[in-house]
C-alpha positions in Angstrom: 3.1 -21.7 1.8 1.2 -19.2 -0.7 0.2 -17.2 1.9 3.5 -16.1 2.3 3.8 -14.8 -1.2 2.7 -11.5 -2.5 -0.8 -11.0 -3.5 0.4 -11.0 -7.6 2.3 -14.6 -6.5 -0.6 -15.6 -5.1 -3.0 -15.2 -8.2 -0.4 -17.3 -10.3 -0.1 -19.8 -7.6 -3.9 -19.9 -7.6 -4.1 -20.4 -11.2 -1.3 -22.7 -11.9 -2.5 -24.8 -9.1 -4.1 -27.3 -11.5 -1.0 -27.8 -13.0 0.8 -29.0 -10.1 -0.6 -32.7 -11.2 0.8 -32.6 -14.4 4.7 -31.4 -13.5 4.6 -32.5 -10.1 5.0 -30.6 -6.4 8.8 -30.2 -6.6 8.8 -28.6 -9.9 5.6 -26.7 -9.2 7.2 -25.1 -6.1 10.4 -24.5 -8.4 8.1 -22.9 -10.9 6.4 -21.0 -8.3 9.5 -19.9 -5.9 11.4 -18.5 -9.2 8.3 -16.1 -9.8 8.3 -15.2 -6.9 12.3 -13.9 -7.2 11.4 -12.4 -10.2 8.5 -10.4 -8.7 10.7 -9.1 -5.7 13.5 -8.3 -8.2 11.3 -6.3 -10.9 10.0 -4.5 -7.7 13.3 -3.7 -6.1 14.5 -2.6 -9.6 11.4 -0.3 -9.5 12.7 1.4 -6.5 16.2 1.6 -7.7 15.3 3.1 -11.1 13.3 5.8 -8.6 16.3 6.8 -6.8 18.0 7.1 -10.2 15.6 9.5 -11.8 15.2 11.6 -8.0 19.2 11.6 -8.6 20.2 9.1 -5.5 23.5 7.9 -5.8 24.0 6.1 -2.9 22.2 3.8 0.2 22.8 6.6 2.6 21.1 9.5 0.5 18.1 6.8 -0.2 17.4 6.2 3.4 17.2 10.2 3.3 14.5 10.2 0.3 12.3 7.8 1.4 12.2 9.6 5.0 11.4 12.7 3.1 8.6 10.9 0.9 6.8 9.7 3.7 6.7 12.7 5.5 5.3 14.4 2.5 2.7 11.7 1.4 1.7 12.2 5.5 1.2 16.4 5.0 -0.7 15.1 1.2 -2.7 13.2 3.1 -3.2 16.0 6.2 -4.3 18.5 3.4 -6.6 16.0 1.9 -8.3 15.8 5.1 -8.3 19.8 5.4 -10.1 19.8 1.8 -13.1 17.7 3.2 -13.6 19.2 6.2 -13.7 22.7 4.4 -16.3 20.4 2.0 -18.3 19.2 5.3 -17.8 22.8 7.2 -21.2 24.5 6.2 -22.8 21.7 8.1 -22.2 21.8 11.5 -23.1 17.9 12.3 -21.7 16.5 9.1 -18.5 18.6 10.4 -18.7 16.9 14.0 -19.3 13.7 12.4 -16.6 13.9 10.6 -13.7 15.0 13.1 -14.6 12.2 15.2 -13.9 9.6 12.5 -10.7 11.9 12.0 -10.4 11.3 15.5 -11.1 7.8 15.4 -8.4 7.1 12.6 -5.9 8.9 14.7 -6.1 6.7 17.4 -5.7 3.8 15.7 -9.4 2.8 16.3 -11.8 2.0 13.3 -14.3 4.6 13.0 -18.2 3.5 14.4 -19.2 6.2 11.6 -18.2 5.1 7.9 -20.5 7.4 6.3 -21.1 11.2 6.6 -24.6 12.3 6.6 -25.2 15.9 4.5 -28.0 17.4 5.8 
């Protein structure tokens, strides 16, 4: 049943696991479930406070802003990768090295390279 919980939940769960003798299962699962509540609603008041500060007033004009974040944590990300292969371009093996684990990443494969070799 913790498994299902969020990695926070799942410390707590973890370390109130010894109590579970003292109160019993039904109020340790009680205990447990209404962090778990509290966890998902601090977190979805998170996201609702963002909307408020970017100025979103309503469902429709979220589902518009979090499109528009992703696509621009995906170009962050893009020029990220453009900053290390200008880093790795002086070496042309470190280079090739490192567009195949690009490569790799694209694809959905795990790179066989982890680590790029400077020469």
């Amino acid at each position: 049943l913790e498994r299902c919980y969020p990695k926070e939940v799942q410390e707590l769960y973890d370390v109130m696991r010894r109590f579970a003798r003292v109160v019993g299962p039904t109020e340790h699962d009680k205990f447990i479930e209404s962090h778990a509540l509290e966890f998902e609603l601090r977190r979805e008041i998170r996201r609702l406070q963002e909307y408020r500060k970017a100025g979103i007033k309503s469902f429709c004009s979220a589902k518009v802003y979090e499109r528009v974040k992703r696509i621009r944590e995906d170009e962050r990300r893009k020029r990220t990768m453009l900053n290390d292969v200008l880093q790795y371009i002086q070496d042309g093996r470190a280079c090739q090295q490192w567009l195949s684990k690009q490569a790799a990443i694209d694809a959905g494969v795990t790179p066989a390279v982890t680590t790029i070799t400077v020469s």
